[in-house]
Structure formats: C-alpha cells, structure tokens
KOLGU-488215 format. One line per 8 residues: number of its first residue (from 1); their letters; for each residue x, y, z of C-alpha. Coordinates in nm, 3 decimals, padded with zeros to 5 digits. Example, Ala and Ser with C-alpha at 12.3 -4.5 7.8 and 13.67 -1.06 7.14 Angstrom:
% residues 2
1> as> 01.230 -00.450 00.780  01.367 -00.106 00.714
***
This chain:
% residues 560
1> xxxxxxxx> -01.572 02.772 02.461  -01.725 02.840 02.806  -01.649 03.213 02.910  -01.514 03.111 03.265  -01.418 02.753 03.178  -01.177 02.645 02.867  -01.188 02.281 02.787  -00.984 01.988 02.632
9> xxxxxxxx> -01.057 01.904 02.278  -00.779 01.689 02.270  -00.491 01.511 02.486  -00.323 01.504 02.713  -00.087 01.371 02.479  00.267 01.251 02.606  00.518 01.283 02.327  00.897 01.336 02.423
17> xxxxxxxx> 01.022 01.141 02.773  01.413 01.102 02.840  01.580 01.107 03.186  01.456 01.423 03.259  01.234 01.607 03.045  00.909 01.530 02.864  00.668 01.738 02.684  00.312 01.712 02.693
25> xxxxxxxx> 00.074 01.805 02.373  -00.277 01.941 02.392  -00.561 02.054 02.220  -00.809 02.310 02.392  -01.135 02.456 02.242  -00.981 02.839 02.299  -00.715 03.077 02.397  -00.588 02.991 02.765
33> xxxxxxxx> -00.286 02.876 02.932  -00.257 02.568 02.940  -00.021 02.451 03.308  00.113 02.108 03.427  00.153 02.023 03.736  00.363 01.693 03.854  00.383 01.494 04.179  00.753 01.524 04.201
41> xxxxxxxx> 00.754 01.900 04.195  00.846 02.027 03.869  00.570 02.209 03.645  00.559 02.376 03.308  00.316 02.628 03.167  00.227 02.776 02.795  -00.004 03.005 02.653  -00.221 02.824 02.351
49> xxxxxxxx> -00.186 02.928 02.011  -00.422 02.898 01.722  -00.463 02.811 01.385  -00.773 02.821 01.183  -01.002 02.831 01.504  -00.821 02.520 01.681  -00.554 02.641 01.961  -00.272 02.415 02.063
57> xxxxxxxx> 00.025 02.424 02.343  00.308 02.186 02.426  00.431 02.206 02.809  00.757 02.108 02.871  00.877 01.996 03.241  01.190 01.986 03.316  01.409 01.844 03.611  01.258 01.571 03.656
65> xxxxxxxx> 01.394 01.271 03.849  01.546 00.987 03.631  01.405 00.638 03.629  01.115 00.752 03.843  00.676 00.696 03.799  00.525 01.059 03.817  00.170 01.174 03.800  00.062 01.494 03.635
73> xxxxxxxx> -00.187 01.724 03.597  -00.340 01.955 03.348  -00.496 02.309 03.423  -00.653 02.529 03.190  -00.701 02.879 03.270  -00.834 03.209 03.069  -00.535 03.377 02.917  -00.681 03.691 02.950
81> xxxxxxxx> -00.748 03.651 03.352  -00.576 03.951 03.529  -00.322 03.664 03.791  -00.565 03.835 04.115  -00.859 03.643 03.924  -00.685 03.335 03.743  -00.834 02.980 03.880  -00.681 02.703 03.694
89> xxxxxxxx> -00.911 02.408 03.710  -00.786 02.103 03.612  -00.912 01.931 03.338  -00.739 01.589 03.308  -00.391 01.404 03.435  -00.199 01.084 03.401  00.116 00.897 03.455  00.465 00.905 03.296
97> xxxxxxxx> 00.765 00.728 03.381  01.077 00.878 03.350  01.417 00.671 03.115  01.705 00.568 03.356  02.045 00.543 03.177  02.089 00.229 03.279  01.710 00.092 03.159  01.614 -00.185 02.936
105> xxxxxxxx> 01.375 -00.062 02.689  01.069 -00.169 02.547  00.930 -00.014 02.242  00.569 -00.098 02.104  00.533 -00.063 01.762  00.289 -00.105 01.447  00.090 00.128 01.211  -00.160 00.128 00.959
113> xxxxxxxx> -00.477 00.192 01.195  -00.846 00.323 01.103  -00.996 00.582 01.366  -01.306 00.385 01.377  -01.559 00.314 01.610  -01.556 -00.003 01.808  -01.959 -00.076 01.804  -02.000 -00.487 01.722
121> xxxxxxxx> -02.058 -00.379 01.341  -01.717 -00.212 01.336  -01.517 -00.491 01.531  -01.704 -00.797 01.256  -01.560 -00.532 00.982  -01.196 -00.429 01.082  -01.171 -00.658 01.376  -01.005 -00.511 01.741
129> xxxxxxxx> -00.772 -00.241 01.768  -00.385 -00.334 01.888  -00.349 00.021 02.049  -00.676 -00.044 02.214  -00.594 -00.415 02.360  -00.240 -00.235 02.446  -00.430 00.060 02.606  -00.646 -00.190 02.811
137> xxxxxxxx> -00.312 -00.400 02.912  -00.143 -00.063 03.021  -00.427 00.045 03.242  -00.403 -00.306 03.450  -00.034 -00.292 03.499  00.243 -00.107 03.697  00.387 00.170 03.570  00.754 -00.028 03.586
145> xxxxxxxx> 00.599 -00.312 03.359  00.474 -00.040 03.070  00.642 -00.037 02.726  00.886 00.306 02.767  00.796 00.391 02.396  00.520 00.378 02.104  00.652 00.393 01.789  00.350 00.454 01.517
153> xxxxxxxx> 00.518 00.404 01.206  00.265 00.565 00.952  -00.082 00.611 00.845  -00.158 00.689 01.164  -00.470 00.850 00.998  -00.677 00.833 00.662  -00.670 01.148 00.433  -00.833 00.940 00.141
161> xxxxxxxx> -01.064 00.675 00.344  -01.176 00.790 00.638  -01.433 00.620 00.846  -01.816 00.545 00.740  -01.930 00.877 01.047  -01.624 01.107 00.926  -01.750 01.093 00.569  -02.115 01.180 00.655
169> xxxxxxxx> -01.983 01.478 00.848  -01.787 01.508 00.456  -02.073 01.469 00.233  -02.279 01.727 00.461  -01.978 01.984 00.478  -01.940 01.963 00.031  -02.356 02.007 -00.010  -02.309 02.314 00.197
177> xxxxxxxx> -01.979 02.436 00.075  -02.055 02.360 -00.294  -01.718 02.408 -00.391  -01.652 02.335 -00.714  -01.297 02.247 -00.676  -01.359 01.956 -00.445  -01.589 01.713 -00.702  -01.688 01.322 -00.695
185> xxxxxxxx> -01.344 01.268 -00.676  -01.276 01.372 -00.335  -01.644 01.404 -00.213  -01.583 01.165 00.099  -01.169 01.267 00.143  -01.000 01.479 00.354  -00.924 01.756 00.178  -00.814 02.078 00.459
193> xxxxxxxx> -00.697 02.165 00.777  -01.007 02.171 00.955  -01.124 01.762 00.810  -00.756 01.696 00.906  -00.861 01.763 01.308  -01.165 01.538 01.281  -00.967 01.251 01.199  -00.733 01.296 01.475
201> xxxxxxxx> -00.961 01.371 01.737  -01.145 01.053 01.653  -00.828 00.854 01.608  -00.652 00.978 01.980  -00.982 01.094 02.159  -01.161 00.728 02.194  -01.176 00.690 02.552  -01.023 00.315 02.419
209> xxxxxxxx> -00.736 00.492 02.346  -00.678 00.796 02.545  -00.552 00.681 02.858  -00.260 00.496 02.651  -00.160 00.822 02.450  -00.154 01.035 02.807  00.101 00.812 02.953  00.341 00.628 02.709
217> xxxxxxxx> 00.561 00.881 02.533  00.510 00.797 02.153  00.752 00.913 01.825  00.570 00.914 01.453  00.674 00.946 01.107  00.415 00.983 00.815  00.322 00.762 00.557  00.148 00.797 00.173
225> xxxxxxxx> -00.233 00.777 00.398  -00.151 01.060 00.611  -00.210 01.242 00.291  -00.308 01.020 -00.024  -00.278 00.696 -00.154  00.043 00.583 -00.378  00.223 00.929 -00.267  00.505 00.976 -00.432
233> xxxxxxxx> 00.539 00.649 -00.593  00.666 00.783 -00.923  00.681 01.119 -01.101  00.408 01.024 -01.322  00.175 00.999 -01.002  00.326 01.335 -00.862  00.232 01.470 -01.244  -00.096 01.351 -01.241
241> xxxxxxxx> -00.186 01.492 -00.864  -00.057 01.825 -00.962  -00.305 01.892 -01.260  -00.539 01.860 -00.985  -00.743 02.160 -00.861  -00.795 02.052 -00.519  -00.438 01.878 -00.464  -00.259 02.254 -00.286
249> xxxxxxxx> -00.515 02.219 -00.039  -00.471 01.891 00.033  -00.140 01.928 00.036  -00.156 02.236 00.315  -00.384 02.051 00.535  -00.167 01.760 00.516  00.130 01.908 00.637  00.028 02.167 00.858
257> xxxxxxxx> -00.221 01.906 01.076  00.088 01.656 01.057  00.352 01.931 01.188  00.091 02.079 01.464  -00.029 01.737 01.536  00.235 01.480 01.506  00.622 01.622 01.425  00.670 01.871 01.707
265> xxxxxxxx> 00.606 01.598 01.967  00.868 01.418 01.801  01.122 01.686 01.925  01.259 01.731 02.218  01.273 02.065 02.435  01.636 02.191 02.302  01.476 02.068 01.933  01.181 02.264 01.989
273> xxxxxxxx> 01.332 02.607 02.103  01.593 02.549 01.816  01.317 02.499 01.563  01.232 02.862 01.330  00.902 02.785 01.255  00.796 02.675 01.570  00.935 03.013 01.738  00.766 03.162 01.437
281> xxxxxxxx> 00.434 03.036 01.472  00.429 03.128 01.844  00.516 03.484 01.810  00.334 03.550 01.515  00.072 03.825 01.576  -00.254 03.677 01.449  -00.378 03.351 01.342  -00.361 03.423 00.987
289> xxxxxxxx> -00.015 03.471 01.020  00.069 03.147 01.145  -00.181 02.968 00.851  00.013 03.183 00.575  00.317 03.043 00.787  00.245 02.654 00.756  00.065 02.706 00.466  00.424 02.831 00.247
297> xxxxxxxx> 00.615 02.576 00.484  00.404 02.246 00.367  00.395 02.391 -00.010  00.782 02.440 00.002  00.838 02.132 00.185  00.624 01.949 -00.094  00.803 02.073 -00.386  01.155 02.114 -00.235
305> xxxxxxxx> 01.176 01.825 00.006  01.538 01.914 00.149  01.351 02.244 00.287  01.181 02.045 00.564  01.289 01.725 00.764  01.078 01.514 00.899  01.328 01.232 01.002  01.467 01.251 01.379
313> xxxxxxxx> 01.668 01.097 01.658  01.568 00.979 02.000  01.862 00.869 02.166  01.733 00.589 02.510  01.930 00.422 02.756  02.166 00.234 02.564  01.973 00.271 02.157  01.918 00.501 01.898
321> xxxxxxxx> 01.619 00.523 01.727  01.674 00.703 01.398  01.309 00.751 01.250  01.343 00.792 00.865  01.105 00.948 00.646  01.106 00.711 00.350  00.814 00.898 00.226  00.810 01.297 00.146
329> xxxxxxxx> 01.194 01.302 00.101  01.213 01.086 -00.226  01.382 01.190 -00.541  01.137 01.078 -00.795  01.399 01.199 -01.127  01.372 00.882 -01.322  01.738 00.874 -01.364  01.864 00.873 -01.027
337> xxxxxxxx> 01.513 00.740 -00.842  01.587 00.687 -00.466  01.405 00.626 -00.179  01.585 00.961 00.069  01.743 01.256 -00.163  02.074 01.347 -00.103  02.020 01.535 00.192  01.820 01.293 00.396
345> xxxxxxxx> 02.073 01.061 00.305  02.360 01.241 00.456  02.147 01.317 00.756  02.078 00.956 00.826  02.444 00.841 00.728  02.601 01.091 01.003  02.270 00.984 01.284  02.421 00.626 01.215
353> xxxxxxxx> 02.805 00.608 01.198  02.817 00.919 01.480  02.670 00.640 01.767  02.842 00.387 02.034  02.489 00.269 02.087  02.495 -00.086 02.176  02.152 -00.097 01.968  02.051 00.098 01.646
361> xxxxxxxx> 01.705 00.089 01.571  01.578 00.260 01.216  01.194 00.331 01.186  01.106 00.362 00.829  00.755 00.357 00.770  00.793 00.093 00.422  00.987 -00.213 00.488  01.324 -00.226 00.378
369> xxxxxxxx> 01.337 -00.639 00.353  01.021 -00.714 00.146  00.917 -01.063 00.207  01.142 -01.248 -00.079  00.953 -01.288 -00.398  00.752 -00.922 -00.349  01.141 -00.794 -00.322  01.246 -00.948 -00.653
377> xxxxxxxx> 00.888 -00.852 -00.802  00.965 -00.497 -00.715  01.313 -00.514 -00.833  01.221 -00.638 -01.150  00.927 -00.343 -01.206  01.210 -00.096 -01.103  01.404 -00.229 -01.379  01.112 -00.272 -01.616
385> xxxxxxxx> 01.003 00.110 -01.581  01.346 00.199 -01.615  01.355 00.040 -01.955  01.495 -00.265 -01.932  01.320 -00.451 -02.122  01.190 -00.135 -02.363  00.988 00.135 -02.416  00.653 -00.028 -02.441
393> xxxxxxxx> 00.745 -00.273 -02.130  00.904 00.055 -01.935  00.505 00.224 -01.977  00.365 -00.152 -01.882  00.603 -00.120 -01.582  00.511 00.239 -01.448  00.097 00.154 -01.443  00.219 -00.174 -01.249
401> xxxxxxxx> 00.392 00.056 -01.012  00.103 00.200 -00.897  -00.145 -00.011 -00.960  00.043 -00.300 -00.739  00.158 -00.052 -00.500  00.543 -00.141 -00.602  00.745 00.166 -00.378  00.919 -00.017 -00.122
409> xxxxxxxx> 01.326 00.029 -00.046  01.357 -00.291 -00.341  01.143 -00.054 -00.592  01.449 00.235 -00.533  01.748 -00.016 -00.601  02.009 00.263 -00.532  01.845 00.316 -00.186  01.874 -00.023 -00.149
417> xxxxxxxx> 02.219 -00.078 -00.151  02.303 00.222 -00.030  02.118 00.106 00.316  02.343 -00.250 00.233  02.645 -00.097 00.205  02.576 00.207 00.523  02.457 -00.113 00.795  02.804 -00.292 00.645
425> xxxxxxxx> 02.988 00.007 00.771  02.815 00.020 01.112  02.884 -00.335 01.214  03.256 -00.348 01.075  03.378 -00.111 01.354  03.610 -00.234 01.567  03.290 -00.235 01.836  02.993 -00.330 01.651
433> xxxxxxxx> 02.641 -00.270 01.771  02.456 -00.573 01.935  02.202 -00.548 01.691  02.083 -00.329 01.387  01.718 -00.343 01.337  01.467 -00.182 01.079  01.132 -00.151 01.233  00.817 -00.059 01.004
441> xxxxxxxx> 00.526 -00.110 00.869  00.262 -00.046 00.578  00.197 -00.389 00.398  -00.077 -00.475 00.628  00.098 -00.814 00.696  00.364 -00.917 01.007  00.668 -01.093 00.973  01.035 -01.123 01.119
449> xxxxxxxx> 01.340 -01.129 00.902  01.665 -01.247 00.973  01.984 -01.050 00.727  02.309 -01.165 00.634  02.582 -00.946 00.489  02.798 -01.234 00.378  03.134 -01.389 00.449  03.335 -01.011 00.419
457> xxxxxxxx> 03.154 -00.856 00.717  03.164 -00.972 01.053  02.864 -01.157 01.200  02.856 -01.033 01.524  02.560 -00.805 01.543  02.187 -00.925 01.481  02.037 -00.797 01.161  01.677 -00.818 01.131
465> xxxxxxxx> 01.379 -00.667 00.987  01.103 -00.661 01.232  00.736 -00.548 01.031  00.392 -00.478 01.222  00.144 -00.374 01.008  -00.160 -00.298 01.092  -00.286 -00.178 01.462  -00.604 -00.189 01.265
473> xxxxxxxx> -00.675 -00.207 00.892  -00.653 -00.604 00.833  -00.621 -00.687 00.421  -00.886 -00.865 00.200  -00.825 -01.237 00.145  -00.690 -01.294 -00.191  -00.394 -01.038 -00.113  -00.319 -01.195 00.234
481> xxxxxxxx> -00.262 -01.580 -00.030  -00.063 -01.319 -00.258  00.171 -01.208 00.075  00.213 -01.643 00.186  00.287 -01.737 -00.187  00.558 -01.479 -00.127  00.757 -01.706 00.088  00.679 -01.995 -00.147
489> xxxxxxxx> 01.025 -02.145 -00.261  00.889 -02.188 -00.659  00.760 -01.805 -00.661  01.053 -01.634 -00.486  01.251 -01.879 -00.792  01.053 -01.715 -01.045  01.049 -01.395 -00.975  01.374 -01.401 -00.876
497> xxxxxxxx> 01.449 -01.530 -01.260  01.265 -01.209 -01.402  01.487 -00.980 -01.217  01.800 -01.163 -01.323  01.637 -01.150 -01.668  01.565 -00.760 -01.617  01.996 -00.776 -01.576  01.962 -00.735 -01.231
505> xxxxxxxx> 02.224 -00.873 -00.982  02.175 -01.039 -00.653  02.263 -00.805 -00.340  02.575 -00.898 -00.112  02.272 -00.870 00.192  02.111 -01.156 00.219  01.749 -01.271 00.416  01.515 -01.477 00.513
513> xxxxxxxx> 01.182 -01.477 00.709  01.241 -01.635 01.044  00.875 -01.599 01.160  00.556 -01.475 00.960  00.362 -01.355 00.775  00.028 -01.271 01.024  -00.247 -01.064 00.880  -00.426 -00.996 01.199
521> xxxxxxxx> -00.445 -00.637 01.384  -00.194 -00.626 01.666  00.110 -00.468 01.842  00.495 -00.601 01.818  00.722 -00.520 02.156  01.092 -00.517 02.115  01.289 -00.542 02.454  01.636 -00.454 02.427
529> xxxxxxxx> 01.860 -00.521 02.747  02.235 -00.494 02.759  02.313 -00.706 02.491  02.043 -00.871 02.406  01.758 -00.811 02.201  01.427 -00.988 02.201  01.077 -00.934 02.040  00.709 -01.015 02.102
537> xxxxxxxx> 00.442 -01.023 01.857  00.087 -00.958 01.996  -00.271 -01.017 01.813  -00.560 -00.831 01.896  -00.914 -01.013 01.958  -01.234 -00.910 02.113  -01.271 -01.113 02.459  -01.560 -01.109 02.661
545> xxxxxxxx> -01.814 -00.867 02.673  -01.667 -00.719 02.383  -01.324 -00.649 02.553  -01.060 -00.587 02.344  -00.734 -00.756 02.458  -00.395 -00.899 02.296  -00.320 -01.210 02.294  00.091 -01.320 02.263
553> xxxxxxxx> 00.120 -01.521 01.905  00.536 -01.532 01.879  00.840 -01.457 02.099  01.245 -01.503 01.979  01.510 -01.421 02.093  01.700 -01.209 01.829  02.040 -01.296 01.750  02.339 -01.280 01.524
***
C-alpha cells in the first residue's frame, strides 16, 4: 500500500438494496476508512478490518429515497490521519437504484461460472460469459430498465478447478512452500484463505464484470465448487475427505473467504449489527484474533451445521426470496438422509408460511424438479444405497452416487416431499400466492418446469421450476445427449420402472418441462408484476469485435 494513498483491491461491490438502505462491500490493499458518498445526500463511513493481510469494510447508507437512481462515491483515506490532515480521495463510484413498494421486480439469475479470462483462446474454450453480456447490456441502458436483483445461485468460484493463470500462480506458490501436506492431489486446488482471494478478485475484478457488480445489488448462496467437488453427497464422501491431511484447511479457507466475501452482503444493516461474529470480528484486537475467530466458526459450522446459517430472506416489493442452502446444512445419517437438517428445515418452513407475499421465490442452489428421468434415476440410487435391492447393490449404489453426481432434492426423498407437502400448505390458504417458484442452478443445463399438486390442492398459483445453469462453464457433449434423452418419453418410462421396482411410489407433485433443456452460457430474468409472473431466458455469444452480448432464446408467460 502507498503511504499517502490506500487503494481498491476489490469492489465496489453493491450487495443489500431495499427502499432505503443498501450496503456497499470493498476490498482495499490496507488499513483506512473506507467513506461513501451519494448524490442524494446520505453517506456512510467504516474503518477496514483485516484478516490474513487482506482488509475489508461494508458501508451502509441509510435514508435513502425510495424508488429513486443515485450515484455514489467511494473515498479511501489513512486511518491513522489525525481529521486536520485526512484527504479522502476517491477511488471509484457507480449507480444504484433504490426498491419502491409498489415496483415490479426483475431478478437475473444463473450460476456455475469460471473466473476466466476472455482472450479468443478462452471464449473458443468456455464460450462468453452471461454476467459479462449482462454487464455490457446494463452499461447501455437506463438505470429504470436494469434488473433490481442478481441472484448467483452457486459456484460462484472454483476451489478444485480454477483457471489455467490461477493454477500457475498454484504450482509456483507449492514449489516454494513445499508443504508436505498439500501433495499431487491438490497441487493445482485452492487450498487457504489467501488462494481463496485470488479467485475472487479474478472472478469480480474483470473490468467485463465490474461495472455490473458496483451497481446491481446481488444475494448468493454456496454450492459443493465453492469448496470441493461432490460435497457432502454422502457420508462416505464426508469420511473419505476427513482422513485427509489438507481437508481443515480447506475447509477454513472455504468458509472464512465465503463469509468475508459473499454471506455478509447477503444481510441487511439490522442483520449485520445483529450478527455476533460480525461484531466480533470488528472489535477484535488484532488480526489473529479475527483468523482464530473464522477459523473455529467455519470448523464448527462444518461439523455441526445447525451452528451457522447460511440461508436468508430478502423480502422486495411484493416477493420473498427465501435463499436456501441445500448444501452445508445436510444430514448425511444414512437413516434419516435429507437434503436441510432439522433446523434449516424449521427455519425455511416459518420464512414460508409467515408471508402474504403475492410471490414466493426459493433459491436453492440444486434443482428441486430434476428433468424427469434424472429424477427417477436419482430416486432409484437413493433407494438402491439405502438397500433396497441389498447389500452388494446398496455399495453399487453409493460409488454411483458420486461418481454420477446423484445429490439433488430427488436423491434426499424425505426432503423431497417434505418441500411437496410445505408448497401444498402455502397455496391452500385461503389467499394463495400468485406464484411459487424454485430458482437454481448447478446441472450446467437450462430448462423451465411446469408442477402440479393434483386434484386435492387448489390450482390457483403457478408452480414452476425455473433452472439457469451456467453463466459460464458449458458441459462436454456426450452429457449434454445424456440431459435431452432425459426428457425422452421411453427413458423417463424406464427409469421410472426401476424406481417403482426399488418400491418406490410416485409423488402427489407432479411436472413437466415446458421449455428446455439449453446447454449454452447465459442469464434467465424473471419479472414479477402484480400478479403476474413472466421469465426470459438469455444466451450469451461473442458479437463483433469480440463483444460479448446476450441474445433472447425464450420468453413465457408463467401461469397456473
């Protein structure tokens, strides 16, 4: 850091907007105080804090005027300036618009996206990058025509296959470190805090990108690449990772760079002065307090997932968005395997049935409606591994688990229908919402699915699983013919046979995919209005000059 002039490593990062508050994340390369200034009047200021040599603040501004476009900008002065001397300079600024009560939103969504470069060797590879042909939309419009929310619905970065310049910088770091903890194994992974940054600064930081993250407020959850592979798919892969020297450490950076650099913009203001460890980490004395701090939170919250929630509530004009960690909360017992434990089950139960939102929207990183024959494939390995069909088949199961990636809602068929039977109870009160939507990601593969809870619930709100997946991260061939045989009539037949012959019974929710499967990078906008919900599905291409833009693919109207 310059003596007389701190800088931005990272941001500004717009996280939490509502009618008249937002809070604003940054990164800064050493201990100042970090101040934002808006055109409207209001300002907010905060003293950085550190962790392992990075240093961190969230502003919050308050009073803001509802429904209204204001500019900001961010200052950066020494800390330790005596308030005769202090000269903020200002570093950076952007836009925000401020939620109206009476707003339509629109919320743009996906996830699964490399931090990659975008030089023509990188764009032939992984193709273009939906945040970065939404970015370049954003910058051309008004302010009024933005999306009023990105919703990044895991694997935002990753821990286990970073990109080709991230694991140079890793093979260069382990020939110096020589650790021998960290072997062939994990020789180009992410395995602490400090690899954790690099893949966020080169994920957020891309000047393609930037502008987008500094003015439309954005909510995340994680997902198993945010930290490894397969996580928590069974027990037997949580056994195997902990026999594994390096696996604390991974687990440490994981949580702490996720809780620094993704949960506590998730929370709003009252959230954030509410929250222990955040107060903790503030006033705690040195930085090696606050790593022993995050370091016992993420191993706790690891081993004991009830001690930590990750899940949250953004409540926005007329919809709650209840974002569900489907991911870190899992009880992996054999005997009771479910996709939220008890706790995170409650939580969600009480976010959903304690609403008169016209529109309930539930972000869950893993689909909850599979397309049709990979739900009854998964429901048949759940079944399988439970012993169904015997010991031998129940071992034959558990590898297929894993090896297929089989851990979706239909793989936890208690989670299943206990998300059946809670969305029955939401739209059987006397005033049902418009619509009930899940929104995620992770299969690398878009599609639109319409539910049905049959003749004993009313059909008066729209069910439907909307899925975006990836911003950027397209699949290999022969899996993207695996995900269209899954809508095949003979192969959702079949498999549907094996569950029945695995004694499994058909669910009282019913679907079917209304539009879909796409395999191309892109973005999905829902618009929800009154009433009425709507979405748009967007495909990123390179245009001229090596552009990168989105091009519209689908639009429907969603209805009951």
């Amino acid at each position: 850091m310059s003596i007389n002039s701190p800088e931005l490593v990272l941001g500004p990062i717009l996280r939490y907007v509502d009618t008249s508050r937002a809070t604003i994340w940054v990164e800064t390369d050493g201990e100042c105080t970090v101040e934002v200034r808006t055109s409207t009047g209001p300002s907010g200021a905060e003293n950085t804090w550190s962790v392992h040599g990075h240093h961190f603040a969230i502003v919050q501004l308050v009073d803001l005027p509802s429904g209204a476009v204001v500019d900001y900008t961010v200052s950066l002065t020494l800390s330790d300036t005596s308030a005769s001397e202090a000269s903020a300079v200002v570093k950076a600024g952007g836009t925000l618009r401020t939620a109206a009560h009476d707003d339509a939103l629109t919320v743009a969504f996906g996830s699964c996206r490399r931090g990659d470069t975008y030089d023509a060797d990188r764009l032939k590879a992984i193709g273009a990058d939906g945040l970065a042909g939404l970015a370049a939309r954003v910058k051309e419009q008004d302010a009024e025509s933005w999306p009023q929310l990105l919703l990044l619905l895991g694997d935002q970065v990753y821990a286990d296959d970073p990109s080709p310049e991230i694991k140079t910088r890793l093979r260069e770091r382990r020939d110096a470190q020589k650790d021998p903890e960290l072997g062939d194994e994990v020789y180009e992974e992410i395995c602490d805090f400090e690899e954790y940054t690099w893949l966020y600064k080169e994920s957020w930081g891309a000047e393609q990108v930037s502008g987008l993250m500094a003015s439309i407020p954005s909510c995340m959850i994680l997902d198993d690449h945010d930290l490894r592979d397969d996580w928590n798919s069974s027990l037997d892969w949580r056994k195997e990772m902990e026999q594994k020297s390096w696996w604390p450490r991974r687990i440490v950076g994981a949580f702490s760079s996720y809780w620094i650099y993704q949960h506590l913009g998730n929370l709003s203001p009252s959230e954030l002065e509410n929250d222990e460890l955040y107060r903790a980490v503030r006033s705690a004395d040195t930085a090696e307090d606050r790593e022993k701090l995050l370091s016992d939170f993420s191993l706790k919250a690891d081993s004991e997932p009830s001690s930590a929630r990750w899940s949250y509530v953004r409540d926005l004009a007329n919809t709650r968005i209840i974002m569900v960690d489907s991911r870190c909360s899992r009880d992996l017992t054999p005997e009771r395997r479910t996709m939220l434990d008890e706790s995170e089950w409650n939580w969600l139960r009480e976010q959903a049935l304690t609403t008169d939102a016209r529109h309930i929207v539930l972000g869950t990183s893993l689909p909850y409606l599979m397309l049709p024959a990979l739900h009854h494939l998964e429901q048949w390995n759940e079944a399988v591994a439970q012993g169904a069909w015997g010991r031998r088949w129940s071992k034959v199961g558990e590898k297929l688990r894993l090896a297929l990636d089989l851990e979706h809602w239909a793989a936890f068929g208690k989670s299943f229908e206990d998300m059946a039977g809670l969305v029955g109870e939401v739209v059987s009160r006397p005033k049902p919402p418009a619509s009930t939507l899940w929104l995620s990601g992770d299969v690398h593969c878009s599609y639109v699915a319409q539910a049905d809870l049959g003749e004993l619930v009313p059909n008066n709100t729209a069910l439907y699983q909307l899925t975006m997946s990836p911003f950027r991260n397209p699949l290999d061939l022969p899996i993207r013919v695996v995900n269209r045989l899954a809508t095949r009539r003979p192969v959702v037949r079949f498999l549907h046979f094996l569950a029945h012959r695995a004694g499994l019974k058909d669910h009282p929710i019913t679907w079917q995919a209304k539009a879909g499967p796409w395999f191309d990078n892109g973005v999905m906008l829902l618009r929800l209005e009154g009433e009425t919900a709507s979405v748009r599905v967007e495909h990123a291409r390179t245009g001229p000059g090596g552009a990168q833009e989105l091009l519209q693919t689908h639009e429907m109207a969603l209805t009951p």
